[in-house]
N, C-alpha and C positions, 0 to 999 in steps of 0.2 A: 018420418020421425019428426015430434016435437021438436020445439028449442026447444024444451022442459027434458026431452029425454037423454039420455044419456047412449054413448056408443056400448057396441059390444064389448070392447075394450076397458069399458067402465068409466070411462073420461067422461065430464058435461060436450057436449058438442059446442061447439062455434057458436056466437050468435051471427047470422047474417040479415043485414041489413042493405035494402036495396035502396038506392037515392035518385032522386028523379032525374031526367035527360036535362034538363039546364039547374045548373047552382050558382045562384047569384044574390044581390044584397036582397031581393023579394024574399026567399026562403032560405037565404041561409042560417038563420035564426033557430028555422024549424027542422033543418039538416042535424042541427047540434042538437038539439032538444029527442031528435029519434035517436042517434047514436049515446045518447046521455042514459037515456032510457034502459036501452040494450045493457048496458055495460052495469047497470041497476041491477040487474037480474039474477037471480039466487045462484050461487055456484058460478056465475059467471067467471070464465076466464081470460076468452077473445070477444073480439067483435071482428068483423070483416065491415067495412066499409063496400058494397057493391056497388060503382059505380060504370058496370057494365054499359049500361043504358045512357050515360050521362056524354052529350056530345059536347058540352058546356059547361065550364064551371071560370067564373072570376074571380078578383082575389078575395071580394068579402065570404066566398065558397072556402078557397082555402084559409082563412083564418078562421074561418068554422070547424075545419079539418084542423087545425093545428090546435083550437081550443078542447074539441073533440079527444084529440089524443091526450092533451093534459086531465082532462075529467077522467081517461080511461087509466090513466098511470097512479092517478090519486085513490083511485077502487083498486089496483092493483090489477087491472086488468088488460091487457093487448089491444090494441088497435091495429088493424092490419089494413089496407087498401086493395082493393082490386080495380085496375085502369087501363083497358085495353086502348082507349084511344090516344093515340098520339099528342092530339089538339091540349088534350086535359091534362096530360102527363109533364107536356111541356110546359102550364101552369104552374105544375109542382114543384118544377126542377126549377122555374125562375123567381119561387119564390123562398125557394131554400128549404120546401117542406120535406121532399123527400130524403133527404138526412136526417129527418126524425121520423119519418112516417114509413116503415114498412110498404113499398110498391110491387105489386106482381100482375102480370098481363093477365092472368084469368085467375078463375073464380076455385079453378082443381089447385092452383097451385097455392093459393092462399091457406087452403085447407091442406093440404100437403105438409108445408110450413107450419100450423096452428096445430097440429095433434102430432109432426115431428119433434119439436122442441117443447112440446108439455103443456103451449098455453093452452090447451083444452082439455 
């Protein structure tokens, strides 16, 4: 299934967005500029942030993530995160982001959450 399609249910799907294994001041310009994108997208309602992969992320990472989620709030759209690694997690939580950012250890429960509560 597309991002363009929509579920059985008749909802738009998720957009998921996968972010590379280090986020730091090199791309995180470009981390916003993908998740910017996403949240563009017709019908859009969520994004997932997938940072599955991502064994690294600094703070200029999460001010991208926290710029990210303003962009998504201004479309009117969800930002969610997905952060199984401890290392990354613990960035979030010392930088205060996770209090506005939507956190969940995998990728099923992020979608779990995005088509439970409607934003998709």
């Amino acid at each position: 299934m597309s991002e363009h399609e929509t579920a059985a249910i008749g909802r738009p799907v998720p957009v998921i967005v996968v972010l590379p294994a280090e986020i730091d001041i090199h791309n995180s310009l470009d981390v916003r500029a993908q998740l910017a994108k996403a949240c563009e997208q017709d019908g859009c309602r969520a994004v997932i942030a997938d940072l599955s992969k991502t064994t690294f992320c600094d703070t200029s990472g999460a001010v991208s993530l926290v710029l990210a989620r303003m962009d998504a709030a201004d479309l009117d759209v969800r930002l969610l995160a997905v952060v199984p690694s401890l290392e990354v997690r613990r960035v979030l939580t010392l930088s205060g982001l996770d209090s506005v950012l939507p956190v969940y250890a995998s990728l099923s429960e992020a979608l779990a959450v995005a088509y439970f509560d409607g934003s998709a």
